[in-house]
Every structure is written in structure tokens, then in C-alpha cells.
N, C-alpha and C positions, 0 to 999 in steps of 0.2 A: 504493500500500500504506500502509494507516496502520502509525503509528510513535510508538514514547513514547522523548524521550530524557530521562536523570533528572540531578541536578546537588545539588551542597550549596553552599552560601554561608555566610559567616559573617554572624547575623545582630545584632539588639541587644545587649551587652554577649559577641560573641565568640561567640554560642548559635548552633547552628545548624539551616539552614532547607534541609530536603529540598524539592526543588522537579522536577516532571517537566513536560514538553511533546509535545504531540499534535498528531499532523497529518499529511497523505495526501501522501505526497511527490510526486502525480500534480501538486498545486498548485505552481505556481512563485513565490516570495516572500508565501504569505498573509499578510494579515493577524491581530496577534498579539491576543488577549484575555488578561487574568489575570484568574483569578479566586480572591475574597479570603471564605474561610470566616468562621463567626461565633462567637461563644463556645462552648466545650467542642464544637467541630465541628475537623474536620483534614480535609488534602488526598483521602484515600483516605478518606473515610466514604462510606460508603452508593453512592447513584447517583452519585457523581462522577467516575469513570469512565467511565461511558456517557453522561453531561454531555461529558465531554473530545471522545468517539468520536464523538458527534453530531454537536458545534459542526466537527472535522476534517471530518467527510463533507461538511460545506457549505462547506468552501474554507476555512476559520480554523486558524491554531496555538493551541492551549488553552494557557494555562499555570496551573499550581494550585501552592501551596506551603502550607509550614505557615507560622505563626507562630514566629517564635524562642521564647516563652515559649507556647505550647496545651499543653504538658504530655505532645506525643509527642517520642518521641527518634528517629535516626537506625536505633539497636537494635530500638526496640520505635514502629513509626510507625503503629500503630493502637492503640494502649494509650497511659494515661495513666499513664506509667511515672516523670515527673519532676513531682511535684507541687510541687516546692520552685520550679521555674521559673513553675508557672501561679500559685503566689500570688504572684511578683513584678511580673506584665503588669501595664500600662498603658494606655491607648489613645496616649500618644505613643511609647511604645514599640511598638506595631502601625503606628503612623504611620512611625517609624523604617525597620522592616522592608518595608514595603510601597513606600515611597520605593528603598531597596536592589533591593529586585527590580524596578523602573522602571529604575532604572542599569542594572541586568545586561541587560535588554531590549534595551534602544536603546545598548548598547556594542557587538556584533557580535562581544563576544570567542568566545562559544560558540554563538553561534546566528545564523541569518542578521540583521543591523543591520536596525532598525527606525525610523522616524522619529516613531514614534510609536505609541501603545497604545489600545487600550479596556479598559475595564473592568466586572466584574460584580462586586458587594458583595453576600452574604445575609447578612442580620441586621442582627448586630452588625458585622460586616464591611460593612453597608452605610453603617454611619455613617460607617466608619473611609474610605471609598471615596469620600463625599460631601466630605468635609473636605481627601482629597489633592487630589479632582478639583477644586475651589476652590482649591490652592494650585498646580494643575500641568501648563501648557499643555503636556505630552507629552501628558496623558489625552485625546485625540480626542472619545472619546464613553462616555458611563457610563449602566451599566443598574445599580437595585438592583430585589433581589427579597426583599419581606419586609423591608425595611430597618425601620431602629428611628428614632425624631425624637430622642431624646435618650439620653444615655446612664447617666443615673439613673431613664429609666424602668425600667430591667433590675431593683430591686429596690423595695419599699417606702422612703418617705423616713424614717418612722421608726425605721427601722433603723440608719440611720446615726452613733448618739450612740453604741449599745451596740456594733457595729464599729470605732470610733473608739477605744471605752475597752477593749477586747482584743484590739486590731491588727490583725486577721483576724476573717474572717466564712467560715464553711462553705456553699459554694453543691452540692445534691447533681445526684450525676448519674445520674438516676433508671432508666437504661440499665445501668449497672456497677454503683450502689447504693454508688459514693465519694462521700466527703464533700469535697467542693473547695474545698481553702482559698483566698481571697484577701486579700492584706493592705490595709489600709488605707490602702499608699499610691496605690491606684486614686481613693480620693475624694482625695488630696494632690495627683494629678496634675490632678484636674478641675477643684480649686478652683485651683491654680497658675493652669492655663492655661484663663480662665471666658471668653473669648471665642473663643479657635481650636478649643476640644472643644465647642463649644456649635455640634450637629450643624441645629437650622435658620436660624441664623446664616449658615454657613458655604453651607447650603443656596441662601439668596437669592444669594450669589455667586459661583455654578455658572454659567459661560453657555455650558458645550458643550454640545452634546446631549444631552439625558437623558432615560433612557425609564425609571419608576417602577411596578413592576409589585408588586401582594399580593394574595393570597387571600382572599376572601372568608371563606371558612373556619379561618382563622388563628387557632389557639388560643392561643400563644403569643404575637404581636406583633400587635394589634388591627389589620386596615387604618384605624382613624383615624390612627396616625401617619403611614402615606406620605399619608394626607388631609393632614397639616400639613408633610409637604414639596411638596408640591404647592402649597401655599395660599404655601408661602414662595418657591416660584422656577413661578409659573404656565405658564411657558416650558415647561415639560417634559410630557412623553407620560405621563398617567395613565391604569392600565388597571389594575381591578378583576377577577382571574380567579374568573370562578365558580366554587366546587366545590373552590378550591385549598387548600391547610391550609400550615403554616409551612413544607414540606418539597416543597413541592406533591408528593407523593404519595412522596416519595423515605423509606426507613426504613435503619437499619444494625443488624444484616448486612442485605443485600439479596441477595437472591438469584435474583432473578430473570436474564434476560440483554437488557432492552428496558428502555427509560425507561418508566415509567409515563405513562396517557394527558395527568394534569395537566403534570409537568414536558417531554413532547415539545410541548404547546401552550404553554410559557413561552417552551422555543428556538425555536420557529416564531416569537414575538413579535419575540424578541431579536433573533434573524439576519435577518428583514426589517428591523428597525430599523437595525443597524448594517451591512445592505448598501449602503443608502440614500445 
């Protein structure tokens, strides 16, 4: 029978990180996946649900969380109810959180112990994914989907003097039609730390397995980025899906009750890859 259990953690600065697990308790000790959403994206968007139920039917525990700072709350965990929090993120504070939920993993306090994870990163969460997996022989094996090469490709560079001189910049979220603040200390954090967020740096010193998958169709994040993490760690499984778009087929609300046919052909990729 599948099964979701849910859990909160205390995450960066004390914030907390709703986090569920899925999985057919017919399996005996599967193997755990987390997976890490990407900017103005959370655990329960869209198809990720039937993400979780699917990777379960083929013998894996899903796990999905929010971010401490994505802007839902515990209250309101599909709404961007705490914007004070999303202008404060980071990428080492996603770093922070995402580390956190590795601990909770392979401690066995609430879940069967693990000796170890895989990992899937979309987007921007793939960057965030590529940089732990370089910092963290727990990660086994890491898939991104749609990931990003850098994390100033997310805006124009010239925008950066005039966010710097009004501390925030409004990034909108053309689903709600909010204006989403973030402050300026995101470029403070890149500049601080210009070799550990520098996502294909970090990329060439990945040596687990890595399977690098983007759509063709991607309107949001060009497949030539995962073209330039590939090109930085050649080691790894490059696949081009035809036909895929940044979501590979995935929208919120969804309404459907079936993965769409792109994203069932991404977890066909994935769970052969990390059966392997």
C-alpha cells in the first residue's frame, strides 16, 4: 500500500521545512530519493505528487520538502503567504536546508536509517543539488532535471547595480501575478562565497553518478546550460528529452490524476539510472 508520512524540521534561521515521504510499504528498506524544488516552486506544486507515487510504485521512498525560506508556510503550504522569508533566501541558505534534510535521512530517528541518498534537483534546485553532491559522499547518485549552470543566469546582469542600490528587486510570479521580493543579499551571498556557488565549478567535482537530463523544449532554462555541465564533468549521462518544456509537461493546479507523457518518460530515465 502506498503511504505518505509528513514531518516538520526546523530549518535555516529556526524556519520551518514541511517535508513528506512516499512509499509502498510492500518494499522492504527502499531506497531513499529527495527531491529538491527550484525557485518560486514548493513540495506540493503541481505533478509532484504523482512524481512521489510513481518513483514509490518502483520500489523508492520519495522525499520532497520545502525550503525554509520558498515563501510557503506550515498554514498556508501552497501559497506564498511569507514573502518576508522569500526575500531573505540564499543559495547557502538552500544549501543549509538541504544539508538538514541529509541529517534527518540517514539518522533513522523517524524513518527507517539510510546509509545513504540520491538525489533529484529541478532548476534552480539543481544547482543547489550539484554543489551538495560535490560537497557530500552521503549523495550516492544525483539526477538534475532542467538544472541551471549558474546562478546569475536567473536574471539579467545588468540589473544588478539598480538591485544593489534598492536592496531588493521584485521577481513576479506570473501564476499569482505577486511581485516577489528579493533582497540583495542573494548577490552578497554569491559574491561572499564566488567559488563554492559557482554551480560548474563545483560541477567538474561531482564524481558520483550523475544523470543530467533537459528538454528540448525549455523555455525557461535553455538546454545549453546542462550542455555546460556536461562539458564541465563529461563523466555524466547527458540526455536531451524531446518535446520536454521546463516542467516537462507538469502545470499547477494540475488536475489531472497521471503524470503527463513527458515527465513518466523522465522517471523511466531516472529509475533505470538509479536502479543500476
Amino acid at each position: 500500500m502506498i503511504r505518505k508520512d509528513s514531518f516538520t524540521l526546523p530549518g535555516a534561521k529556526g524556519r520551518p521545512m514541511l517535508i513528506d515521504v512516499t512509499y509502498d510499504d510492500a518494499f522492504k528498506n527502499p531506497p531513499l530519493v529527495i527531491f529538491a524544488h527550484g525557485f518560486k516552486g514548493f513540495k506540493d506544486w503541481g505533478t509532484h505528487d504523482l512524481l512521489a507515487r510513481y518513483f514509490a510504485e518502483k520500489g523508492f521512498r520519495f522525499l520532497k520538502f520545502n525550503f525554509s525560506h520558498n515563501g510557503t508556510t506550515p498554514a498556508n503550504p501552497l501559497d506564498f503567504a511569507d514573502l518576508t522569508a522569500f526575500a531573505d533566501n540564499t543559495v547557502s541558505i538552500e544549501l543549509e536546508d538541504l544539508d538538514t534534510i541529509i541529517d534527518f535521512a540517514c539518522s533513522g530517528a523517524s524513518m527507517p536509517m539510510t546509509n545513504g541518498v540520491y538525489l533529484i534537483g529541478h532548476s534552480m534546485g539543481g544547482g543547489v543539488s550539484i554543489i551538495k553532491t560535490a560537497e557530500d559522499s552521503r549523495i550516492k547518485k544525483l539526477v538534475t532535471m532542467a538544472s541551471i549552470s549558474g546562478f546569475r543566469n536567473l536574471w539579467p546582469k545588468q540589473m544588478e547595480q539598480q538591485w544593489r542600490l534598492q536592496s531588493v528587486f521584485y521577481f513576479e510570479n506570473k501564476r499569482t501575478g505577486q511581485q516577489m521580493p528579493v533582497k540583495s543579499t542573494l548577490l552578497d551571498d554569491l559574491d561572499s562565497h564566488p567559488l563554492r556557488l559557482d554551480i560548474i565549478r563545483q560541477a567538474s567535482f561531482v564524481t558520483q553518478p550523475w544523470l543530467i537530463v533537459h528538454g528540448d523544449a525549455d523555455p525557461t532554462v535553455p538546454a545549453s546550460h546542462s550542455q555546460q555541465l556536461y562539458e564541465a564533468n563529461p563523466a555524466a549521462q547527458y540526455i536531451v528529452q524531446k518535446g520536454a518544456d521546463h516542467t516537462f509537461g507538469g502545470e499547477h493546479p494540475f488536475t489531472g490524476d497521471a503524470l503527463p507523457a513527458p515527465l513518466v518518460e523522465f522517471c523511466d530515465t531516472a529509475i533505470s539510472f538509479l536502479s543500476k
